[in-house]
C-alpha positions as CSV (number, residue, x, y, z in Angstrom):
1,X,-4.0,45.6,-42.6
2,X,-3.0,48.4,-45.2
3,X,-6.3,50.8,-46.2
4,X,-7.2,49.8,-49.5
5,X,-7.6,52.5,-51.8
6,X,-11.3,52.3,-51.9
7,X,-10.9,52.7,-48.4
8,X,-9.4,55.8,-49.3
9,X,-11.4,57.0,-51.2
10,X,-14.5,56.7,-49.0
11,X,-12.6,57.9,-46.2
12,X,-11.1,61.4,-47.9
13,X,-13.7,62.2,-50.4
14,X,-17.0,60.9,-49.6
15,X,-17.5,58.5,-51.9
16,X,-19.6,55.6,-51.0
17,X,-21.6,52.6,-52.9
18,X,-18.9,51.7,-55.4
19,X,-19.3,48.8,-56.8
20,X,-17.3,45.4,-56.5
21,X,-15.9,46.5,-60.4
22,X,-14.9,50.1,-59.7
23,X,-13.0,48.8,-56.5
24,X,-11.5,46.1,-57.9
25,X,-10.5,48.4,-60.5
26,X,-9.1,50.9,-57.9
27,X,-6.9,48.4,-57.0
28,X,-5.4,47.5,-60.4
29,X,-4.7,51.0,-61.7
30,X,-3.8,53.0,-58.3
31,X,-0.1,51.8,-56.7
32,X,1.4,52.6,-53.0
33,X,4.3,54.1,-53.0
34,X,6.5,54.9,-50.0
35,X,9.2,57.6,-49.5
36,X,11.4,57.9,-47.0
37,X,12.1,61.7,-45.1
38,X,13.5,64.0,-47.9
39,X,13.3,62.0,-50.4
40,X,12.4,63.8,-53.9
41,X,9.3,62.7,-55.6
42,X,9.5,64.4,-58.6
43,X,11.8,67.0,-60.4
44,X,10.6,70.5,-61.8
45,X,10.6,69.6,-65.8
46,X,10.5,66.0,-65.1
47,X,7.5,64.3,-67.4
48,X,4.2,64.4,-65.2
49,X,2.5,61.5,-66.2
50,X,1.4,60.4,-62.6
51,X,-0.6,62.0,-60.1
52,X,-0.2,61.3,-56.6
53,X,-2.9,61.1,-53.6
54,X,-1.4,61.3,-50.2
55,X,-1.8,58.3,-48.1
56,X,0.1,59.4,-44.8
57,X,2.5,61.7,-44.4
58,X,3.7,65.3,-45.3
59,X,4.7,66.3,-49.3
60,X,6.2,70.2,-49.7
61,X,5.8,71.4,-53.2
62,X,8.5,73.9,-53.8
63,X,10.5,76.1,-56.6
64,X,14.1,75.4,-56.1
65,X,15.0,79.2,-57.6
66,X,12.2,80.9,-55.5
67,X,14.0,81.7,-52.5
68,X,16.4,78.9,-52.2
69,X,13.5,76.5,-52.1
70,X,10.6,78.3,-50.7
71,X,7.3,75.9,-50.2
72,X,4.4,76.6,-52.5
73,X,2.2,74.1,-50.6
74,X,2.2,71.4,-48.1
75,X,0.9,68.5,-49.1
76,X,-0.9,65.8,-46.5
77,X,-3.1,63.2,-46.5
78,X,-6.3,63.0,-48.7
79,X,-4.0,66.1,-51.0
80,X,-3.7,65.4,-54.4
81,X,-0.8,66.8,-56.2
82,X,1.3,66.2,-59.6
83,X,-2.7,66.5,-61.0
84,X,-1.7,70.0,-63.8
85,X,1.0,68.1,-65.4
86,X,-0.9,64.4,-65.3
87,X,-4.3,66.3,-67.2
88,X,-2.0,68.9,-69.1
89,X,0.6,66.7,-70.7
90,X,3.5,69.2,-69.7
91,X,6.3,68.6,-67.8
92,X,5.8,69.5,-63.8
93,X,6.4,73.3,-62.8
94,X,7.8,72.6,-59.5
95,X,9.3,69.8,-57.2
96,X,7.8,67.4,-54.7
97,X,9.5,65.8,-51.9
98,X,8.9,63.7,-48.6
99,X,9.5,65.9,-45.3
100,X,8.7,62.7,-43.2
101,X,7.9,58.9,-43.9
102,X,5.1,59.0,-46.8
103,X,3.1,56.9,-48.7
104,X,1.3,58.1,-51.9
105,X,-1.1,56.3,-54.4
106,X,-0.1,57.1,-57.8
107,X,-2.2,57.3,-60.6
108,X,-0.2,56.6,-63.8
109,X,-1.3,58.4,-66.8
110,X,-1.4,55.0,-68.9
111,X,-3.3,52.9,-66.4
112,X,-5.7,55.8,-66.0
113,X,-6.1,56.2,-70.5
114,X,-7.3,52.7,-69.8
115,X,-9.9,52.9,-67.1
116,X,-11.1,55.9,-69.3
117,X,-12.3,52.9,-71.4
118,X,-12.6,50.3,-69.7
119,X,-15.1,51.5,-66.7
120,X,-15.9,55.1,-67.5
121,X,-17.7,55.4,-64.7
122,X,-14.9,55.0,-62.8
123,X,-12.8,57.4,-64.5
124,X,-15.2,60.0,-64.4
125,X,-15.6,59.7,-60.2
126,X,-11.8,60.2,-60.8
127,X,-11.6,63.4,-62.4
128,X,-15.0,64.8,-59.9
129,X,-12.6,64.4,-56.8
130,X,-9.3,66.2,-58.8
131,X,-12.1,68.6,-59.9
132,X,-13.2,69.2,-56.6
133,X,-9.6,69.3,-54.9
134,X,-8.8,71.7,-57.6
135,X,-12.0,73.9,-57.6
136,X,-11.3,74.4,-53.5
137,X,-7.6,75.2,-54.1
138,X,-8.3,77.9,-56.5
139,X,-10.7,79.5,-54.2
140,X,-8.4,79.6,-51.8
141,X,-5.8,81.2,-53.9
142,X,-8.6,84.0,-54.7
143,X,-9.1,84.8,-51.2
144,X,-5.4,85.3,-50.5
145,X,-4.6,87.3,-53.4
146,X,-7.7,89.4,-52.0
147,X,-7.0,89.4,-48.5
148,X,-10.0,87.6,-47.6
149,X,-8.5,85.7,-45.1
């Protein structure tokens, strides 16, 4: 049987002793998605109203005029990505695609308007983890800029 995304959630960001409503609700406003290998999840300028958590597989991030391509990031499971343009309301500012068999839950920006109502709670353990995610990423980027790693 398929991990459920409150599975998932448990699993990759430590979040335990939701209740029957959040999970339920999980269920109702996160989708699976699969991609096959190369497949393009989203274009650079393309309206980013989804964010995308990485089930299984391997997602590259990339600027198609930085060096024919060049990888920003890999993506892999328990990643978020797609996350600036969902809470920023801009178009994306790079590409994602599939370099092997993935699956990705995807947040739509609509569904998730309505949890924001619906079960606050819910939506606020929501925006902790893509707080956290982004909080650790930007660290990282510090200590690279500085050469602390």
């Amino acid at each position: 049987m398929k991990e459920s995304i409150a599975d998932y959630f448990e699993k990759h960001y430590k979040i335990s002793g939701l209740k029957d409503e959040d999970k339920n609700d999980l269920e109702k406003v996160f989708s699976l998605q699969s991609y096959e290998k190369d497949e393009t999840i989203f274009k650079e300028n393309e309206p980013g109203d989804r964010m995308y958590f990485v089930f299984s597989g391997l997602v590259k991030i990339f600027l198609k005029e930085l060096d024919k391509g060049k990888t920003i990031v890999l993506m892999k499971p328990g990643d978020i990505f797609g996350e600036i343009a969902f809470f920023d309301r801009q178009p994306h500012s790079a590409e994602a695609m599939s370099l092997v068999d993935t699956e990705v839950f995807i947040l739509d920006l609509d569904k998730f308007n309505n949890i924001k109502t619906s079960n606050p709670g819910l939506a606020l353990i929501i925006i902790d983890i893509v707080l956290k995610i982004v909080a650790k990423r930007l660290r990282g980027t510090t200590r690279k800029m500085y050469g602390l790693y």
